[in-house]
C-alpha positions as CSV (number, residue, x, y, z in Angstrom):
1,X,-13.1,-8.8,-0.2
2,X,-13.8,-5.2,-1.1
3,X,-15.0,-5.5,-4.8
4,X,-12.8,-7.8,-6.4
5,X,-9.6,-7.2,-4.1
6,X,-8.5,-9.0,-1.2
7,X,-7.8,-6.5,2.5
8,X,-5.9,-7.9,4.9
9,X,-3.1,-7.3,7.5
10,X,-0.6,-9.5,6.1
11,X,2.3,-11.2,7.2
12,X,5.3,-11.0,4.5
13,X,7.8,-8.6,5.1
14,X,10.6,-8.8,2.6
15,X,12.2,-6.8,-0.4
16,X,9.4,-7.6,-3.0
17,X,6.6,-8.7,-1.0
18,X,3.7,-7.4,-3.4
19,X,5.3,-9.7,-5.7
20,X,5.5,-12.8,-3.2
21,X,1.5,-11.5,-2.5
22,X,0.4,-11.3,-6.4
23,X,2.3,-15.3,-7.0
24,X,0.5,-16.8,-4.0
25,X,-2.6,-15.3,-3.4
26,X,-3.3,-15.2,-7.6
27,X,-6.1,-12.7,-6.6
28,X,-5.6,-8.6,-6.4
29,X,-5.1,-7.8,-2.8
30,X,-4.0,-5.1,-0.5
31,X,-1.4,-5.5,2.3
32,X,-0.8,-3.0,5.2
33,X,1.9,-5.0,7.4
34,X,4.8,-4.1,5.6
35,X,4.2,-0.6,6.1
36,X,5.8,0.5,2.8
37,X,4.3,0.9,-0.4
38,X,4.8,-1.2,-3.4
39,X,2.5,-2.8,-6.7
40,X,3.5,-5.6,-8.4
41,X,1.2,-6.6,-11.4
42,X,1.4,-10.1,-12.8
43,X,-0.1,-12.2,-15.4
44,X,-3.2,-14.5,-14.7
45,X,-5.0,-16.5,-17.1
46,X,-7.5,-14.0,-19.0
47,X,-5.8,-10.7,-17.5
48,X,-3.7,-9.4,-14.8
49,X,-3.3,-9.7,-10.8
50,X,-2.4,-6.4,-8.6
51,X,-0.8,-6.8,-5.3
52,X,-0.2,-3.5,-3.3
53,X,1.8,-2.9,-0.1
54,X,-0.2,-0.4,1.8
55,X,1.9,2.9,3.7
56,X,1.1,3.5,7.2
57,X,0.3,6.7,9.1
58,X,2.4,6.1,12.1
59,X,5.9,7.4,12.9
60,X,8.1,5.9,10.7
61,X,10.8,5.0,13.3
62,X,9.0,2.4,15.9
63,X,9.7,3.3,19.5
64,X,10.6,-0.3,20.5
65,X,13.8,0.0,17.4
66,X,15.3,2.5,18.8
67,X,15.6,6.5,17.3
68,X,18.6,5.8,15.0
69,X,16.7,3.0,13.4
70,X,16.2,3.3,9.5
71,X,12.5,1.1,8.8
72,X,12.2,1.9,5.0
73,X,8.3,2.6,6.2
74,X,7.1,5.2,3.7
75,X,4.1,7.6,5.3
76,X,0.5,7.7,3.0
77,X,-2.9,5.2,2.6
78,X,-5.0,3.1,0.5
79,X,-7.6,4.8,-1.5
80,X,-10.2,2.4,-3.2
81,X,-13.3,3.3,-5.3
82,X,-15.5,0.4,-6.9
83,X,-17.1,0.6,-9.7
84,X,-19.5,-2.0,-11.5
85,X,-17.6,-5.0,-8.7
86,X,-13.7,-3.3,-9.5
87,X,-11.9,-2.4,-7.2
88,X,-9.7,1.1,-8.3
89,X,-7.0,1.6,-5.6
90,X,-4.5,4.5,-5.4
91,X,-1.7,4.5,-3.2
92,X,-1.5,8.2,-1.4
93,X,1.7,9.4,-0.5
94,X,2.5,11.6,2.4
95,X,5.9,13.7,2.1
96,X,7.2,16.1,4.6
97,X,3.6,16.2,6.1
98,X,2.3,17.0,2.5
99,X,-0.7,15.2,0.4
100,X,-1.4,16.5,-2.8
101,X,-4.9,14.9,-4.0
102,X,-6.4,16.4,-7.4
103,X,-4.7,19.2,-7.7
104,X,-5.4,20.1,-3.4
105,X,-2.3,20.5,-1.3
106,X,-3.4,19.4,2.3
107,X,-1.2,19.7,5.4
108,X,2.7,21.4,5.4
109,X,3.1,25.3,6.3
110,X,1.0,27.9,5.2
């Protein structure tokens, strides 16, 4: 647990698998198998449950598919502060080699 949110790997993979995350596990959590990003919130008795699907910072088509291979992987991270045991995660996207973070633009061509 980092604050009040489970990290692990993971092991769905499917269309909605923050959802299938959020109804099991029934605890925030954090998921980086899928390599694609996605949040699901859901209701749990006295509040809500977030499940998020975690980007990845690899290439986005896997050697071992094949070059003409479409993944659906999205390219970005997990960032998490915690504050007072809460866990405040952002999901930060990577386009074209871009990252725009308050206001910043990092990477791309100058």
């Amino acid at each position: 647990m980092i604050g009040d949110t489970l990290v692990s790997h993971g092991n769905a993979y499917n269309k909605y698998y923050a959802n299938k995350n959020a109804e099991e596990l029934k605890t925030n959590c954090i998921q980086g198998h899928a390599h694609r990003s996605q949040l699901m919130t859901t209701k749990k008795h006295g509040g809500t449950v977030k499940s998020y699907g975690s980007p990845c910072l690899c290439l986005l088509t896997p050697h071992y598919k094949g070059k003409h291979y479409e993944s659906g992987w999205d390219s970005g991270f997990i960032k998490y502060e915690i504050v007072n045991g809460k866990t405040f995660v952002s999901i930060m996207e990577i386009k074209d080699g871009i990252l725009v973070y308050n206001g910043e633009i990092y990477g791309g061509k100058t």
